[in-house]
C-alpha positions as a Markdown table, in Angstrom:
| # | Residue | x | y | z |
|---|---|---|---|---|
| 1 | Unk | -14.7 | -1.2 | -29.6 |
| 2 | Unk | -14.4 | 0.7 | -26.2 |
| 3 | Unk | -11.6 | 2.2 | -25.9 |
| 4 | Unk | -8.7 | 1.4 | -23.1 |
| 5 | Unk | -7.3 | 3.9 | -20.8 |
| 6 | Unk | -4.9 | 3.5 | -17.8 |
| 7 | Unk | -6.2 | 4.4 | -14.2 |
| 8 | Unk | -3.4 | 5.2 | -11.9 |
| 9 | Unk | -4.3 | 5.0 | -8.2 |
| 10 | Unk | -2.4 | 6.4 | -5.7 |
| 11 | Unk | -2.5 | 4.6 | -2.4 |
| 12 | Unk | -2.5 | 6.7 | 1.1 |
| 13 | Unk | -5.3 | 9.0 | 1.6 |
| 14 | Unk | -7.1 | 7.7 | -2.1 |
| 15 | Unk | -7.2 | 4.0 | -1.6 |
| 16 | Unk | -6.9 | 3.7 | 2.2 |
| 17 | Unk | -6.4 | 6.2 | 5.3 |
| 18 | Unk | -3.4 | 5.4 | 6.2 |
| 19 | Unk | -1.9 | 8.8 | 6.5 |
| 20 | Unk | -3.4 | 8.3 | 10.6 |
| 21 | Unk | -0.8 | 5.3 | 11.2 |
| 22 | Unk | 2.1 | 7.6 | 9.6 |
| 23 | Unk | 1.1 | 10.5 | 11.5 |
| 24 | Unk | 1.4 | 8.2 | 15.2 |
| 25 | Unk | 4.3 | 6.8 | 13.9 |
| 26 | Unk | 6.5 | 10.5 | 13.3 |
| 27 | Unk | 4.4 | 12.1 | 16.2 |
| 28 | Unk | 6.1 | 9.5 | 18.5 |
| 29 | Unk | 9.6 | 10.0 | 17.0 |
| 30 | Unk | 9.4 | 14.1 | 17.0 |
| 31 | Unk | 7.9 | 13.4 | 20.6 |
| 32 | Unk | 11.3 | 11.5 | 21.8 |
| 33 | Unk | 13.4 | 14.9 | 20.0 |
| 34 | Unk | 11.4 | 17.5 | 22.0 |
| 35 | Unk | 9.5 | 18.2 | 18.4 |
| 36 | Unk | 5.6 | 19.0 | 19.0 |
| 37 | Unk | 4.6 | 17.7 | 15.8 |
| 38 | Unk | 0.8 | 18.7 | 15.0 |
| 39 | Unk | -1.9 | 17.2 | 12.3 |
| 40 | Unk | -1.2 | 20.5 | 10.3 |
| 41 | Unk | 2.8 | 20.0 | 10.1 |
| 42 | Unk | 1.5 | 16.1 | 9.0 |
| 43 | Unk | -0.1 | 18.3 | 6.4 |
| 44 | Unk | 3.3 | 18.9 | 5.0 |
| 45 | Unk | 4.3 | 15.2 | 4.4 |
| 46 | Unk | 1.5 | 14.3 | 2.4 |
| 47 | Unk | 3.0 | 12.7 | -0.8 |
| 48 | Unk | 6.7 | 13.3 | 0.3 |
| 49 | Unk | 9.5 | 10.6 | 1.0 |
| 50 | Unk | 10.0 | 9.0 | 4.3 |
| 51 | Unk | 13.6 | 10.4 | 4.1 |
| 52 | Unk | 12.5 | 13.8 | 3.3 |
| 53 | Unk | 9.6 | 13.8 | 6.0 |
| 54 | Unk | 12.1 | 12.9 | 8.7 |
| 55 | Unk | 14.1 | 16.0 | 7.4 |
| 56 | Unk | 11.2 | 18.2 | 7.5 |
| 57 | Unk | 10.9 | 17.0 | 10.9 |
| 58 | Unk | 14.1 | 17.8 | 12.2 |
| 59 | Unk | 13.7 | 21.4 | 10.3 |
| 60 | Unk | 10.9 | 22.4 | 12.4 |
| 61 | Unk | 12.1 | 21.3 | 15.3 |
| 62 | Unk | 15.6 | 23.0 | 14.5 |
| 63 | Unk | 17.4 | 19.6 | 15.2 |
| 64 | Unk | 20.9 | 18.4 | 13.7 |
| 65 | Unk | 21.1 | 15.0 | 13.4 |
| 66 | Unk | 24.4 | 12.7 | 12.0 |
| 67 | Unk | 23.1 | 10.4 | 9.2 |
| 68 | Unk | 24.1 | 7.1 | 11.5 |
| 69 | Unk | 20.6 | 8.9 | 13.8 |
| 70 | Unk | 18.4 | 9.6 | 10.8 |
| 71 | Unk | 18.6 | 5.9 | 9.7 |
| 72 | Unk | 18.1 | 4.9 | 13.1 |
| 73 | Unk | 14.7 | 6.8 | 13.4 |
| 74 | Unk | 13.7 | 5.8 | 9.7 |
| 75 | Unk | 13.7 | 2.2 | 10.8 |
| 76 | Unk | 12.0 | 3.2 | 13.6 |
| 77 | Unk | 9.8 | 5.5 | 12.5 |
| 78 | Unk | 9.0 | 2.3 | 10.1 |
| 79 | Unk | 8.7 | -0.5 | 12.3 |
| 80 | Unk | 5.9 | 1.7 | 14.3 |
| 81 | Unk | 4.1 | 2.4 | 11.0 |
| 82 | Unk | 4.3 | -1.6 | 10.3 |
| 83 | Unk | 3.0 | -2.3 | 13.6 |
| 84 | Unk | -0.4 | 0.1 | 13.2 |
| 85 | Unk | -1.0 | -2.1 | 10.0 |
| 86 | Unk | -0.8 | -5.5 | 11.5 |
| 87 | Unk | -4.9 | -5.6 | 12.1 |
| 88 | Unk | -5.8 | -3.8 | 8.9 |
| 89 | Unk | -8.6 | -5.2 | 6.9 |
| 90 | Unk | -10.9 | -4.2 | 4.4 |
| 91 | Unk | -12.9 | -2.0 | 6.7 |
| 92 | Unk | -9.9 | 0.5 | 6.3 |
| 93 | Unk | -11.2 | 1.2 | 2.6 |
| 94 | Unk | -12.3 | 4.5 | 2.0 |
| 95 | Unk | -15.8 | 5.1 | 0.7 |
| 96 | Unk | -16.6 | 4.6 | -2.9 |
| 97 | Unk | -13.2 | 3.1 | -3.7 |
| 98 | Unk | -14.5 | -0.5 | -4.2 |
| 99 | Unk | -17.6 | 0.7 | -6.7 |
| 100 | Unk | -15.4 | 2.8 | -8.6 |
| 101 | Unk | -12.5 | -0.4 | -8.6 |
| 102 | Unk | -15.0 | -3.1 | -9.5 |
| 103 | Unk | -16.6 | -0.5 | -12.3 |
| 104 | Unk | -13.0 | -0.2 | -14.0 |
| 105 | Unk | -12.7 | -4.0 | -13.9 |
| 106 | Unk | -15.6 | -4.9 | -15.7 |
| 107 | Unk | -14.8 | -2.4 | -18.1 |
| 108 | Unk | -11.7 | -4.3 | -18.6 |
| 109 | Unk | -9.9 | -1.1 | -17.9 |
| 110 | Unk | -6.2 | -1.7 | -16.5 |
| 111 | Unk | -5.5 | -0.6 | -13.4 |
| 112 | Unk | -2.1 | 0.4 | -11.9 |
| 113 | Unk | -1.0 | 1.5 | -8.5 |
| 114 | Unk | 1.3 | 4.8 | -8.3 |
| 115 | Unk | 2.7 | 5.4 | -4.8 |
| 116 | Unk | 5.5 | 6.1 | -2.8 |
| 117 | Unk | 4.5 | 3.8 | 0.1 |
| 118 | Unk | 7.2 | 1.0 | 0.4 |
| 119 | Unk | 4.3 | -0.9 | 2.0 |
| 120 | Unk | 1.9 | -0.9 | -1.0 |
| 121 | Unk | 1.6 | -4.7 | -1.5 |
| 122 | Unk | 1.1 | -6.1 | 1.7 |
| 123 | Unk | -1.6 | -3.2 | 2.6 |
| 124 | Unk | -3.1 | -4.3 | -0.9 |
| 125 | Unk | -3.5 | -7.8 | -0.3 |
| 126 | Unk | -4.8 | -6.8 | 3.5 |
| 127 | Unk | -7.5 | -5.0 | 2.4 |
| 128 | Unk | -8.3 | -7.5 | -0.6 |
| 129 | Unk | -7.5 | -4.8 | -3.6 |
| 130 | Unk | -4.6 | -6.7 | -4.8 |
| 131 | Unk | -6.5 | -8.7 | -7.2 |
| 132 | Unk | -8.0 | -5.4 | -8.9 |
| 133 | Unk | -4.5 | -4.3 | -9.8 |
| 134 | Unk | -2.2 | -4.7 | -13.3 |
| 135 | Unk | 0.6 | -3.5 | -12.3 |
| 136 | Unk | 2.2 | -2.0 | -8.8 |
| 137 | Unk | 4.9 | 0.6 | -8.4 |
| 138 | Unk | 5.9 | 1.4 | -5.2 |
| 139 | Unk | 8.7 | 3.1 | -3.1 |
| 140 | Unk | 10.9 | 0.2 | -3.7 |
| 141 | Unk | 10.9 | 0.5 | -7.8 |
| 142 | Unk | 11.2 | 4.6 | -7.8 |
| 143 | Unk | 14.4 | 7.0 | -7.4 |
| 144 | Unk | 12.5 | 10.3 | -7.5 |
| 145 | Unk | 9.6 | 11.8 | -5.2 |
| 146 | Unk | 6.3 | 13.5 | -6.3 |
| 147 | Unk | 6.2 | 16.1 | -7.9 |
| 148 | Unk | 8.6 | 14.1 | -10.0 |
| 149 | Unk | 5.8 | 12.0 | -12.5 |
| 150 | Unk | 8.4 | 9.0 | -12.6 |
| 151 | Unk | 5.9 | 7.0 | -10.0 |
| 152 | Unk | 3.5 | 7.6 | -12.8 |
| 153 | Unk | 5.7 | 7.0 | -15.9 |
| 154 | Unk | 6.7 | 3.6 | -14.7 |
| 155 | Unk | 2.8 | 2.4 | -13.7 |
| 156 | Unk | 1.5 | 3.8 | -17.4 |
| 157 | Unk | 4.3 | 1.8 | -19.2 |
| 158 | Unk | 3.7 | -1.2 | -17.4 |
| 159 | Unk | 0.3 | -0.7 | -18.2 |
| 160 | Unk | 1.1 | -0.1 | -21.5 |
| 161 | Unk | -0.8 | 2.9 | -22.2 |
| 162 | Unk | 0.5 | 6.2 | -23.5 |
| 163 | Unk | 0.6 | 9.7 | -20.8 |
| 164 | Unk | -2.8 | 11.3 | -22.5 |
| 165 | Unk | -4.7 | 8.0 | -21.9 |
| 166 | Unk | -4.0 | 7.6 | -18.4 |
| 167 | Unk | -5.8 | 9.3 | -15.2 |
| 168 | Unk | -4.4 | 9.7 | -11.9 |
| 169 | Unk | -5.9 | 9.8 | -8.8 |
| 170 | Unk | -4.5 | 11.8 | -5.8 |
| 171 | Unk | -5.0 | 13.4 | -2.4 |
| 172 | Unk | -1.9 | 15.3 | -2.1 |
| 173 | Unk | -0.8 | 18.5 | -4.1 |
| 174 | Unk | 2.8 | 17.4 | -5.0 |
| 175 | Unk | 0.7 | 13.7 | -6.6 |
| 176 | Unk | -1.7 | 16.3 | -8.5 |
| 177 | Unk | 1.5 | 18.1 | -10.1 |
| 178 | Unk | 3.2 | 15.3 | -11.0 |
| 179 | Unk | 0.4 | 13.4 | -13.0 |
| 180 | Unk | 0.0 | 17.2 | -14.6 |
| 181 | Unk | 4.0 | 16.9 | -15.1 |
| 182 | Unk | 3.5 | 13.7 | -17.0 |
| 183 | Unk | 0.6 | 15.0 | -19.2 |
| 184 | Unk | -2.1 | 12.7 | -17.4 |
| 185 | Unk | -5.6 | 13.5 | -16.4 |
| 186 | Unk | -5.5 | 14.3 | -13.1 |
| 187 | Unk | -8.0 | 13.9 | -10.3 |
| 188 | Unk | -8.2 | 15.1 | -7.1 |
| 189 | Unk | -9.5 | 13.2 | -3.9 |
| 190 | Unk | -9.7 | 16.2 | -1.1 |
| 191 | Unk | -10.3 | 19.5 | -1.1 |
| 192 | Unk | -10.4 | 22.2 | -3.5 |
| 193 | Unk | -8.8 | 24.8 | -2.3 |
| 194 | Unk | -6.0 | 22.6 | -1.5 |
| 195 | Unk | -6.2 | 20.5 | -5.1 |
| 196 | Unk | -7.0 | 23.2 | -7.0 |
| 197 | Unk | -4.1 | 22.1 | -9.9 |
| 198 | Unk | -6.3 | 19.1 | -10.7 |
| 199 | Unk | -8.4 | 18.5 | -13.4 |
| 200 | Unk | -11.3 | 17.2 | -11.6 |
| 201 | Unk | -12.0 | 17.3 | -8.1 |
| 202 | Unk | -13.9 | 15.1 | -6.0 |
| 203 | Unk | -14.6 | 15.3 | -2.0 |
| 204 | Unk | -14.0 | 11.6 | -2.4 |
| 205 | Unk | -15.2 | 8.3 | -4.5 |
| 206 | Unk | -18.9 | 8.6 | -3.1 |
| 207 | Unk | -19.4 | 11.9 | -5.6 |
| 208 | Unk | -17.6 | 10.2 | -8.4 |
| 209 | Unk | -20.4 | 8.2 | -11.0 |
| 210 | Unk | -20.5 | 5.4 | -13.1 |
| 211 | Unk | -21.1 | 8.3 | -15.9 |
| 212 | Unk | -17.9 | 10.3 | -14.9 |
| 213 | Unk | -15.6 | 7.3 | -15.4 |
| 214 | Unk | -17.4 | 6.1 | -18.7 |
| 215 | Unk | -16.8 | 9.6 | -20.0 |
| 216 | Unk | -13.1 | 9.4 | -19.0 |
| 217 | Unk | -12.6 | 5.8 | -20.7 |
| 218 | Unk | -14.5 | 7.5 | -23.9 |
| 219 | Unk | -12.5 | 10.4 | -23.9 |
C-alpha cells in the first residue's frame, strides 16, 4: 500500500507571484511617508506579518506612528493589494506548480495550504487550485508568524498526518525555519544561498520530477 504523506504548500512566491502586488501596495504607502522603499527592503518582508511589515517600514524610514495611523495604513495598504488581484487568473501560476499539484492528486496524497496570506482562498479559487487542496490555513486561523511552525502544525493536523510525514514548501527563509522547527521536510523554492536551511532546494517546480516526489511519498 503506498504510503500517505502531507504536502504543505505555502502560497506567495511558491504557488503564485504575488509578492509584486504586495510590493506596489507598501511602495505606495512608504511613498506617501517620505519612505523610499526598494525591491531589496521587499526582500525583508518575505514570510513576515502584514502588521510587522508595516513596522519594518516605519523602522527604515525612522517614522513614529500612533496605532489609530498604523491601522489606517494596514487597511490601506490592504485594500491596494485587493485591488492588484481583482484580474488574477490562472496565468499568474508559477511554472511547474500545476504538474507537481496534479502528480500529488493522483497519488491520492493530501494536500494542505500553509500561509500567512489573509487572502489565500479567494486567490485559490482565482487561479483554479482550490479544488487540489484538503485543507487551508491562512492568516485568519493563525496567532503566530513564521518562523513560528504553528501555520504548519495546524495544516499537518488537519491533514491528519504526523510532523515527520509532512513536506513543506517555501520561498522565504523564516517559512524554511519553521517547517525545520516543526520537524518537517523542508523544501526550498528560490535560491540557495538565500535557502540554504532547507532540505532540498529547487530554483523552482520546473527542476522538481515526478521521481523526486515519489521518493518523498516513499520515504
Amino acid at each position: 500500500m503506498k504510503k500517505r504523506k502531507g504536502f504543505i504548500f505555502d502560497l506567495d512566491g511558491v504557488i503564485v507571484d504575488t509578492a509584486k502586488y504586495h510590493f506596489l501596495a507598501w511602495k505606495k504607502i512608504a511613498n506617501e511617508l517620505g519612505i523610499d522603499f526598494t525591491l531589496e527592503h521587499n526582500e525583508l518582508l518575505k514570510g513576515v506579518s502584514r502588521v510587522r511589515s508595516l513596522d519594518i517600514i516605519l523602522e527604515l524610514g525612522k517614522v513614529e506612528a500612533s496605532q489609530e495611523d498604523k491601522d489606517k495604513w494596514l487597511i490601506q495598504k490592504n485594500e491596494d493589494y485587493l485591488s492588484y488581484l481583482v484580474d488574477m487568473d490562472e496565468s499568474e501560476i508559477l511554472p511547474g506548480v500545476m504538474p507537481v499539484l496534479q502528480f500529488l492528486k493522483e497519488k491520492n496524497q493530501p494536500i494542505a495550504l500553509g500561509s500567512a496570506s489573509k487572502n489565500a482562498r479567494p486567490i485559490l479559487e482565482k487561479t483554479g487550485t482550490l479544488p487540489f487542496f484538503d485543507a487551508i490555513v491562512d492568516g485568519n486561523d493563525v496567532v503566530n508568524a513564521k518562523p513560528d511552525p504553528e501555520v504548519f502544525l495546524h495544516a499537518a493536523r488537519l491533514l491528519d498526518i504526523s510532523n515527520e510525514d509532512s513536506i513543506v514548501f517555501e520561498d522565504s527563509v523564516a517559512g524554511v525555519q519553521a517547517a525545520n522547527v516543526a520537524k518537517m521536510i523542508s523544501i526550498g523554492i528560490g535560491e540557495e544561498e538565500t535557502l540554504h536551511e532547507a532540505q532540498y532546494i529547487f530554483k523552482d517546480f520546473t527542476k522538481i520530477d515526478s521521481a523526486f516526489l515519489e521518493s518523498l511519498i516513499n520515504k
